[in-house]
LUMFIMI-750081 format. One record per residue: residue number from 1; x, y, z of N, C-alpha, C in turn. Coordinates in pm, whole numbers. Example, Ala and Ser with C-alpha at 12.3 -4.5 7.8 and 13.67 -1.06 7.14 Angstrom:
BEGIN
[site 1 [1319 -569 780] [1230 -450 780] [1320 -330 780]]
[site 2 [1285 -225 708] [1367 -106 714] [1290 3 787]]
END
This chain:
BEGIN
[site 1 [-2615 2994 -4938] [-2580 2975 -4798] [-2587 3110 -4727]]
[site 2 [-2633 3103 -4628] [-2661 3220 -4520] [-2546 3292 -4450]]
[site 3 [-2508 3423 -4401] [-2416 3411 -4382] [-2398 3380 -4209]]
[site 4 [-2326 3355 -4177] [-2285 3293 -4012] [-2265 3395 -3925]]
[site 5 [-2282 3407 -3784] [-2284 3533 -3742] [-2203 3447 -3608]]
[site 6 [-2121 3534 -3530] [-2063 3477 -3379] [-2155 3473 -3316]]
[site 7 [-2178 3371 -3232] [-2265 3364 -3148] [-2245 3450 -3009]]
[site 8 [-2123 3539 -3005] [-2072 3588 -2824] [-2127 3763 -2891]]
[site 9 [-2025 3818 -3056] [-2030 3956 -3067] [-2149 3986 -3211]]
[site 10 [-2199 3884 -3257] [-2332 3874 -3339] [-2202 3948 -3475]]
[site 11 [-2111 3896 -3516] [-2041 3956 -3633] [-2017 3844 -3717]]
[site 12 [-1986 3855 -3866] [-1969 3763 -3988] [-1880 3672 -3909]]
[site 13 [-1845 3547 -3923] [-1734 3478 -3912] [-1703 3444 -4029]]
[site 14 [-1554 3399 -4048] [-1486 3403 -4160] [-1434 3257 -4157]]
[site 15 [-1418 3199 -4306] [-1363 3079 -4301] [-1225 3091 -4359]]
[site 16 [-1160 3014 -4251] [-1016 2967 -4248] [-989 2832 -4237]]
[site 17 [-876 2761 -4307] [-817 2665 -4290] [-690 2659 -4188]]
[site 18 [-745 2529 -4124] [-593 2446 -4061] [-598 2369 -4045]]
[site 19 [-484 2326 -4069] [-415 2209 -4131] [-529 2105 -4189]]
[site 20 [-578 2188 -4253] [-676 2142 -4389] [-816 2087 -4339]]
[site 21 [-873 2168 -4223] [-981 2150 -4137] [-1054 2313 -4135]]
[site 22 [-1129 2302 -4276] [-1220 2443 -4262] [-1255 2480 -4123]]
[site 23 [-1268 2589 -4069] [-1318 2640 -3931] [-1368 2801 -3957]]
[site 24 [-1456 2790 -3897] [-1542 2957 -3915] [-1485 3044 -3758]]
[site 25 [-1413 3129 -3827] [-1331 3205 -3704] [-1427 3360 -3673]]
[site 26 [-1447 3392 -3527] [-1471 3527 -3542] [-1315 3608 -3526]]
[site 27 [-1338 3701 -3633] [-1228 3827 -3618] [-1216 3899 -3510]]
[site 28 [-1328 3937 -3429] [-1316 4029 -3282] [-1305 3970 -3208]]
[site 29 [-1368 3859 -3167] [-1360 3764 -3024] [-1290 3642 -3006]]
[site 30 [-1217 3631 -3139] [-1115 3525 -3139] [-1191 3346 -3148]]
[site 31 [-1397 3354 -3080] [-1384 3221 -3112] [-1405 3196 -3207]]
[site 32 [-1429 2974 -3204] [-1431 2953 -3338] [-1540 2863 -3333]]
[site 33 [-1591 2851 -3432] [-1754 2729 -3464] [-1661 2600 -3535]]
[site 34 [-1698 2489 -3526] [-1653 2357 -3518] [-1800 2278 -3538]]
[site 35 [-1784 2291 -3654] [-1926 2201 -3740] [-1887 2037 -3689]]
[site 36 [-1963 1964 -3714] [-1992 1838 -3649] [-1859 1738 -3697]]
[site 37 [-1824 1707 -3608] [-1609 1621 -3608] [-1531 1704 -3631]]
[site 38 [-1544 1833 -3658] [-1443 1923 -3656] [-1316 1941 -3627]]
[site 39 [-1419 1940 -3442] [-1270 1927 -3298] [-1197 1827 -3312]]
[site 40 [-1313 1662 -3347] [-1181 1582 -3387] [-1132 1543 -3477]]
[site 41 [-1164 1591 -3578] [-1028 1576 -3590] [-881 1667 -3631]]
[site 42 [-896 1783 -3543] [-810 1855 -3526] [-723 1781 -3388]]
[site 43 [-825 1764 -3335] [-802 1694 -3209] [-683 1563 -3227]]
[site 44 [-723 1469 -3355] [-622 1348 -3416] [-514 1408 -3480]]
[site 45 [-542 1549 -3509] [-385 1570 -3476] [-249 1611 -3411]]
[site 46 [-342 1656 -3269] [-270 1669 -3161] [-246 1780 -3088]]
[site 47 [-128 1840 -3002] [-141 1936 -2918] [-69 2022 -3022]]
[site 48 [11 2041 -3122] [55 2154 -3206] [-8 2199 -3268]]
[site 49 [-117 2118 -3356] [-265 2149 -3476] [-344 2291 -3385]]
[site 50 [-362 2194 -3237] [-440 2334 -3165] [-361 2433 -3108]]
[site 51 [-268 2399 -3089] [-145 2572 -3083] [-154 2648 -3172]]
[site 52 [-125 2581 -3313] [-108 2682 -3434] [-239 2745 -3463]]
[site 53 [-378 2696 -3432] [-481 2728 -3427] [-505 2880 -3328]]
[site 54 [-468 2796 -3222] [-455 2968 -3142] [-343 3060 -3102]]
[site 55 [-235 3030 -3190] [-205 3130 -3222] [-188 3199 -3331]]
[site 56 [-282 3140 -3410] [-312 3236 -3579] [-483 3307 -3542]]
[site 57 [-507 3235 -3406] [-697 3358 -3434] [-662 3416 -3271]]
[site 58 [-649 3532 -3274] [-627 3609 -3164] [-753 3707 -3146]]
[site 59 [-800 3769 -3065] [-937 3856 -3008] [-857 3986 -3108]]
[site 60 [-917 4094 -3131] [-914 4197 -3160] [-886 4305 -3057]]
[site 61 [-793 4394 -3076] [-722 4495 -2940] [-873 4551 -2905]]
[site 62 [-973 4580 -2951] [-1064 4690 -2959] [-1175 4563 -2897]]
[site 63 [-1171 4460 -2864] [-1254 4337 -2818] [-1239 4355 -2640]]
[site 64 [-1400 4370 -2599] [-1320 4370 -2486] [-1427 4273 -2426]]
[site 65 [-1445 4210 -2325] [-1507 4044 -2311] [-1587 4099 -2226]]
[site 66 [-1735 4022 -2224] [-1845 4100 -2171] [-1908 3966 -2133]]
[site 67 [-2006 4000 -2022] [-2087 3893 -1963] [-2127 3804 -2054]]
[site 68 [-2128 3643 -2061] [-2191 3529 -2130] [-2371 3559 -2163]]
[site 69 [-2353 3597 -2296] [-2501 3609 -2372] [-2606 3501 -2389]]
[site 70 [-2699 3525 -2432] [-2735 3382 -2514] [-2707 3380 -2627]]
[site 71 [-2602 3205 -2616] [-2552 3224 -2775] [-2689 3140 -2848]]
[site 72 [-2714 3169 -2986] [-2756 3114 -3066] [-2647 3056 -3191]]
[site 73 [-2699 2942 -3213] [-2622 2827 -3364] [-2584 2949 -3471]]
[site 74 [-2486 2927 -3538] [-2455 3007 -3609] [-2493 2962 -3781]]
[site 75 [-2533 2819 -3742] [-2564 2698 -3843] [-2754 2686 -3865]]
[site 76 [-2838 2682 -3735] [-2953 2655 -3804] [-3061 2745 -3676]]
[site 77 [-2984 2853 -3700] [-2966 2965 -3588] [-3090 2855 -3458]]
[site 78 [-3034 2835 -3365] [-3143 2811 -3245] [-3063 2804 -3086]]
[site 79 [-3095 2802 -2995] [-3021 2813 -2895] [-2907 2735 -2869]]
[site 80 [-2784 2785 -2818] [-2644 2642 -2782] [-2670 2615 -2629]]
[site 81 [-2647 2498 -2640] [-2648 2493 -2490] [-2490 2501 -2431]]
[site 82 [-2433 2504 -2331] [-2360 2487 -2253] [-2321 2428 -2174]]
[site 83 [-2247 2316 -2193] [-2165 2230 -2084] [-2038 2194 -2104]]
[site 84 [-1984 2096 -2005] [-1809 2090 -1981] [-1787 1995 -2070]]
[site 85 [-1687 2036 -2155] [-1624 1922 -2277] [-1586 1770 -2236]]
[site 86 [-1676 1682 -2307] [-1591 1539 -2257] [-1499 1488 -2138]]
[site 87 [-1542 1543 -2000] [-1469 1538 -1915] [-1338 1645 -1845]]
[site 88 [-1374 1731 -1950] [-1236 1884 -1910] [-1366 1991 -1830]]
[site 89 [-1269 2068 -1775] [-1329 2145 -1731] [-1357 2271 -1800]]
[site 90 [-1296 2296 -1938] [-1335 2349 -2037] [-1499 2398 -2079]]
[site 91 [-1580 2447 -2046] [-1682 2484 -2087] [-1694 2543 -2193]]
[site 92 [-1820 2487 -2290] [-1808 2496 -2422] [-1968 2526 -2504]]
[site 93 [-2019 2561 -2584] [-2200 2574 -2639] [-2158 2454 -2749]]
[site 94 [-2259 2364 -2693] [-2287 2297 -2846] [-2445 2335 -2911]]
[site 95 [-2450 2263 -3094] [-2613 2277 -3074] [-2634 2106 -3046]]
[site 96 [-2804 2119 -2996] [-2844 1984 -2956] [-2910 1933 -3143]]
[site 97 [-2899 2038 -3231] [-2971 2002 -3350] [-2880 1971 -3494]]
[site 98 [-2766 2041 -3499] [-2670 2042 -3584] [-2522 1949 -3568]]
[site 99 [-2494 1960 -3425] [-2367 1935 -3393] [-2278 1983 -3378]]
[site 100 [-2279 2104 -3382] [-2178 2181 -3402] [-2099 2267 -3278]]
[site 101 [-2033 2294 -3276] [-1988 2340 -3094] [-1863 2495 -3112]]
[site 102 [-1936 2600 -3018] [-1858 2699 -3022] [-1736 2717 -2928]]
[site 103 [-1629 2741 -2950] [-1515 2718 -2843] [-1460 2912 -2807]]
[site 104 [-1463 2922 -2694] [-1411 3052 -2705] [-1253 3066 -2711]]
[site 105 [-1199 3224 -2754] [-1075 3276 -2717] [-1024 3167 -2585]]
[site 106 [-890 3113 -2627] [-793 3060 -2514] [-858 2913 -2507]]
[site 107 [-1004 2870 -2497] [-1040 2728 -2490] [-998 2607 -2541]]
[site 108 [-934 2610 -2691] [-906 2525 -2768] [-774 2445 -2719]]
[site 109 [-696 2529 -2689] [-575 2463 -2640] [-571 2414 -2508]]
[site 110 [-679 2466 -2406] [-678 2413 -2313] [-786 2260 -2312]]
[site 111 [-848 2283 -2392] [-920 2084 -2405] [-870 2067 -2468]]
[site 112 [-753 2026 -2621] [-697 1982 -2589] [-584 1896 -2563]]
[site 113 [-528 1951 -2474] [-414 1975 -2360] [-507 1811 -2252]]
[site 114 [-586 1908 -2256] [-706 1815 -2087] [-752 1671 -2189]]
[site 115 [-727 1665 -2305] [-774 1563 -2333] [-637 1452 -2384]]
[site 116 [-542 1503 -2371] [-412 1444 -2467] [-326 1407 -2346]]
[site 117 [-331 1485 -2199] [-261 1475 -2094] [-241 1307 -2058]]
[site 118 [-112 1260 -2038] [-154 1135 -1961] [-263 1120 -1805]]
[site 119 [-305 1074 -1824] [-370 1035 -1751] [-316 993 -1591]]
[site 120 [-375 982 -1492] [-310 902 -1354] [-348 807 -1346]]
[site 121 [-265 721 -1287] [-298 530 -1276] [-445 508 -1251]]
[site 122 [-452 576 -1107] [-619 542 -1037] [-699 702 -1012]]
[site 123 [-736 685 -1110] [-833 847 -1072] [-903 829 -973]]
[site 124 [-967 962 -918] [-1047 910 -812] [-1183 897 -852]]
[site 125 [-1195 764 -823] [-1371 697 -855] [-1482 822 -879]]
[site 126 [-1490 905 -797] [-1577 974 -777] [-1566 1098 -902]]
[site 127 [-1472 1154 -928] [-1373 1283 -1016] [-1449 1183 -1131]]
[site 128 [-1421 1044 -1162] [-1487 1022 -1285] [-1604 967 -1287]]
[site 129 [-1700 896 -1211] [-1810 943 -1223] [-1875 1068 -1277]]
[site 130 [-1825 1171 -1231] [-1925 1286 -1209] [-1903 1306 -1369]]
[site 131 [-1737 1331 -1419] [-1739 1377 -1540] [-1847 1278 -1604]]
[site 132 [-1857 1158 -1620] [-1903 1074 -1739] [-2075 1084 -1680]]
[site 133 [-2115 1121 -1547] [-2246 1173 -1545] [-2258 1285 -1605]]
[site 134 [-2168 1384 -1608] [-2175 1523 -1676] [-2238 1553 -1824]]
[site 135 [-2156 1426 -1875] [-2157 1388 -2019] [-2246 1336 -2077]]
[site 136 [-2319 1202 -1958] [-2406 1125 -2085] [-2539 1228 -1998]]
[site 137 [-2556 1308 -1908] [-2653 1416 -1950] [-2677 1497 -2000]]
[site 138 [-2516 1616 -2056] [-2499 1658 -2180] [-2567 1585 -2286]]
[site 139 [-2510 1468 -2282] [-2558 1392 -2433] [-2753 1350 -2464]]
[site 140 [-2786 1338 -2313] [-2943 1277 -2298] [-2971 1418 -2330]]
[site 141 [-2954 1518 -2270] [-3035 1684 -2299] [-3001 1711 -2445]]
[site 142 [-2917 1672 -2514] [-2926 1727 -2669] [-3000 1619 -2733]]
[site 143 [-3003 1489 -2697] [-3124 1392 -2755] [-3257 1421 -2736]]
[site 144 [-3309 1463 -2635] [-3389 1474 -2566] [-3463 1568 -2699]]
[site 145 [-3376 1725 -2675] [-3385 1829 -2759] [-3438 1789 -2922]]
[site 146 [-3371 1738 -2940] [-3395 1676 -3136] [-3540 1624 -3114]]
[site 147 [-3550 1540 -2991] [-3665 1445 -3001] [-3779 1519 -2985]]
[site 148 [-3759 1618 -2925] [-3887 1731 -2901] [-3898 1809 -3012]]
[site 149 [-3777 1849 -3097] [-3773 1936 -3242] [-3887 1872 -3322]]
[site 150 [-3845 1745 -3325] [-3876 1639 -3408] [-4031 1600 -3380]]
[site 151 [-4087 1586 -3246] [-4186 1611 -3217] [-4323 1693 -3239]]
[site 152 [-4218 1797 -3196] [-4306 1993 -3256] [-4347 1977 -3441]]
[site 153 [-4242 1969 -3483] [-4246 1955 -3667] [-4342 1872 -3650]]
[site 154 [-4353 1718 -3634] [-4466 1649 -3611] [-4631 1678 -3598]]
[site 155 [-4618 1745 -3463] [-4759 1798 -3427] [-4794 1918 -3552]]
[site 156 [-4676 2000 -3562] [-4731 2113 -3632] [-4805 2070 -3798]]
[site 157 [-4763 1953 -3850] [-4781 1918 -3929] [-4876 1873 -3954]]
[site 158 [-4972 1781 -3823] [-5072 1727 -3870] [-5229 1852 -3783]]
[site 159 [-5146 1928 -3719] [-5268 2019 -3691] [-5281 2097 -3841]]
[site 160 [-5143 2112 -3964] [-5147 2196 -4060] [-5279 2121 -4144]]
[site 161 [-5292 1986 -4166] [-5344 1892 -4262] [-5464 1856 -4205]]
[site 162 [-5452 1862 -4053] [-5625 1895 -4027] [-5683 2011 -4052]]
[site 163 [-5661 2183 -4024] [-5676 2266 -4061] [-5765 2284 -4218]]
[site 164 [-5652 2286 -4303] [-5650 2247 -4461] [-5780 2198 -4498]]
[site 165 [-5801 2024 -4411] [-5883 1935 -4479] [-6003 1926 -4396]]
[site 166 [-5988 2016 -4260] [-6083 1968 -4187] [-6094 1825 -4110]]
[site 167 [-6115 1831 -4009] [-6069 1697 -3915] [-6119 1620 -3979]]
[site 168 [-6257 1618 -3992] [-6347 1461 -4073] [-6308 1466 -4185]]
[site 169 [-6254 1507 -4271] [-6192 1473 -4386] [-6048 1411 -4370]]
[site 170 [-5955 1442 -4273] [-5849 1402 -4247] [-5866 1233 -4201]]
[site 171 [-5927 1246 -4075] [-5919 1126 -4041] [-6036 995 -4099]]
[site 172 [-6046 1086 -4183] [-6187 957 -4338] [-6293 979 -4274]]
[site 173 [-6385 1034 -4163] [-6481 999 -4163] [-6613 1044 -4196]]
END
């Protein structure tokens, strides 16, 4: 296995347990990588699981927070994208290829908080629209993504086997 690098300060991340939910922590920048169900189910266990979470991974005194980079996967290194968590205003990198999602310093407790909150009787129509448009285009742009991965491997494969065999040999004729 490769080793994992933060996607914000490019340093080792380290694996830690809580409450019996491996998580790859960075030591300087406090975030954390959350391989695919991770969040939830830290998340199923509620608003203390993610307290004790942040307050056992704290930033480093010598950390000091610098303009948003491009993060890359720390898992099958390729670009994260960035959007608002399941309806919080929490902004977060997932990958569109692994699943996996980076949460920064202070984020964790605030989604969630935004996700455990009761709710109000009648939201306003519009406030949830937008989130659940937010989301299932989050969700269409990381499909989208695989389907083009998936695509590329494809093409690259059969230009490899024409190459190799030569087109008229490939396609029999």
């Amino acid at each position: 296995m490769t080793e994992r690098l933060c996607p914000d300060c490019h340093r080792a991340l380290t694996m830690r347990e809580f409450e019996g939910i491996q998580l790859d922590v960075c030591g300087e920048c406090a975030g954390i990588w959350f391989d695919r169900l991770e969040f939830d189910e830290l998340r199923k266990q509620g608003r203390r699981a993610a307290h004790q979470v942040e307050a056992a991974v704290q930033p480093a005194p010598s950390h000091a927070r610098r303009n948003r980079p491009e993060r890359w996967c720390p898992v099958c290194p390729r670009p994260l994208r960035h959007f608002p968590y399941e309806g919080t205003h929490v902004e977060v990198d997932g990958c569109p290829f692994c699943g996996g999602m980076w949460v920064q310093d202070a984020a964790l407790e605030q989604m969630v908080l935004a996700l455990t909150a009761p709710r109000s009787a009648a939201p306003p129509a519009f406030a949830q629209t937008r989130t659940d448009t937010d989301r299932l285009l989050a969700e269409a742009t990381m499909e989208h993504e695989r389907f083009m991965a998936r695509a590329q491997a494809a093409t690259a494969f059969f230009k490899a086997m024409g190459r190799r065999n030569g087109y008229r040999a490939w396609w029999g004729w």
